[in-house]
DRENTI-13469 format. One record per residue (C-alpha): x, y, z. Coordinates in steps of 0.001 Angstrom, whole numbers, plus 500000, padded with zeros to 6 digits. Layout:
<atoms>
XYZ...
</atoms>
This chain:
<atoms>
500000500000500000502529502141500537503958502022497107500754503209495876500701505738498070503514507100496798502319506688493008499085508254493559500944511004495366503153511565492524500246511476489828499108514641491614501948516163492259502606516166487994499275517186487545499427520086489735502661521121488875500969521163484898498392522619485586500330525204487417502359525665484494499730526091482260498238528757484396501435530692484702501635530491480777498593531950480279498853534396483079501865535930481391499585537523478583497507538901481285497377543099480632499429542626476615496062543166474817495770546406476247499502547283475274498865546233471838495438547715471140497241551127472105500167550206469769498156549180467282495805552668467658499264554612467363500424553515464368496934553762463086495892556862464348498598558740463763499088558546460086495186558974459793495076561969461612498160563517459559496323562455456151493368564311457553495439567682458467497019567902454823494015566960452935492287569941454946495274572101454104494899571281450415491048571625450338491517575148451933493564576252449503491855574596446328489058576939447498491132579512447869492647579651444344489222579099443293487711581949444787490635584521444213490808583268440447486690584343439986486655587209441533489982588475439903488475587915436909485791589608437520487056592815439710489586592963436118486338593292433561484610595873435856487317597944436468487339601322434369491008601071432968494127598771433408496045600630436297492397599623437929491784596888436687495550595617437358494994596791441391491242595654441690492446592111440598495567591950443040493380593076445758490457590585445245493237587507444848494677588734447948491322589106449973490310585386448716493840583602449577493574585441453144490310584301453655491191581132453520494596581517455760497094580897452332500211583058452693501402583923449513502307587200447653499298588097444858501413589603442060503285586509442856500502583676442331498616585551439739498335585610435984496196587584434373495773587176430165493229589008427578492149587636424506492431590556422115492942594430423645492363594087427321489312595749428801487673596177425326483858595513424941483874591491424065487365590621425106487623588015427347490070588027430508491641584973432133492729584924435184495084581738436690496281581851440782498586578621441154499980578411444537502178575735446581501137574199449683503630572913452336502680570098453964502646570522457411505069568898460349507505568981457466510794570801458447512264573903456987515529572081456043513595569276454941511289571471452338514537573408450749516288569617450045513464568109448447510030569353447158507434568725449739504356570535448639501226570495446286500630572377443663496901574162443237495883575933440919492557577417439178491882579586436261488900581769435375487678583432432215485024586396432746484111588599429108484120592360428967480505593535428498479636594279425074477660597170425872480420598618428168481805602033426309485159601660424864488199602800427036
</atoms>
């Protein structure tokens, strides 16, 4: 009986020391999931939230260009001479980029073309703003070493009134 004893006694032993082993393996993943759900949220979130902040950037100044393209166009065919017409354009591409929080220099951005004698009844002025967004986080050093921005741009066409006296 006694060597039983001892046989039984062992059987348990083995089994408890498994199952404690078991146990302690699983109780060593106790508290990761947490760790990697906010790993995994990083690298997600991170990148999304970036993608979000230069498509904004982009959208603001598509409008922008937009805007200050228009009403260029159309501060240039109202205007009663070129010298006018010249500063009313400038100032309504200016207005429109500031708006919309896009630092750039007007004369800089700005084209400004007329099909046939400008400001004549039935020409037809065109007006293209093109300016370069820099994405943002991106460093200074970075920018100058290789081209880190988008290009927008929009053009506008707006005809001199036919019934407009001649200049």
């Amino acid at each position: 009986m006694t060597g039983s004893r001892w046989r039984t006694c062992a059987g348990r032993l083995r089994g408890a020391l498994a199952d404690r082993g078991r146990r302690a393996a699983q109780a060593g993943d106790a508290g990761n999931a947490i760790v990697e759900f906010l790993g995994g949220a990083l690298l997600l979130l991170v990148p999304i939230v970036y993608l979000v902040l230069v498509l904004g950037r982009v959208q603001a100044a598509t409008f922008a260009v937009d805007c200050a393209a228009r009403e260029a166009a159309r501060a240039v065919v109202t205007a009663p001479d070129a010298d006018a017409a010249t500063a009313r354009g400038l100032a309504a591409v200016a207005l429109a980029l500031g708006d919309q929080g896009v630092a750039a220099d007007p004369a800089a951005v700005t084209s400004l073309e007329c099909d046939g004698p400008c400001l004549e009844p039935g020409s037809v002025v065109t007006v293209r703003v093109a300016v370069d967004v820099p994405l943002p986080g991106v460093p200074t050093w970075l920018q100058g070493a290789v081209p880190l921005a988008v290009p927008v741009s929009a053009t506008a066409t707006a005809a001199v009134d036919t019934y407009r006296e001649a200049s």
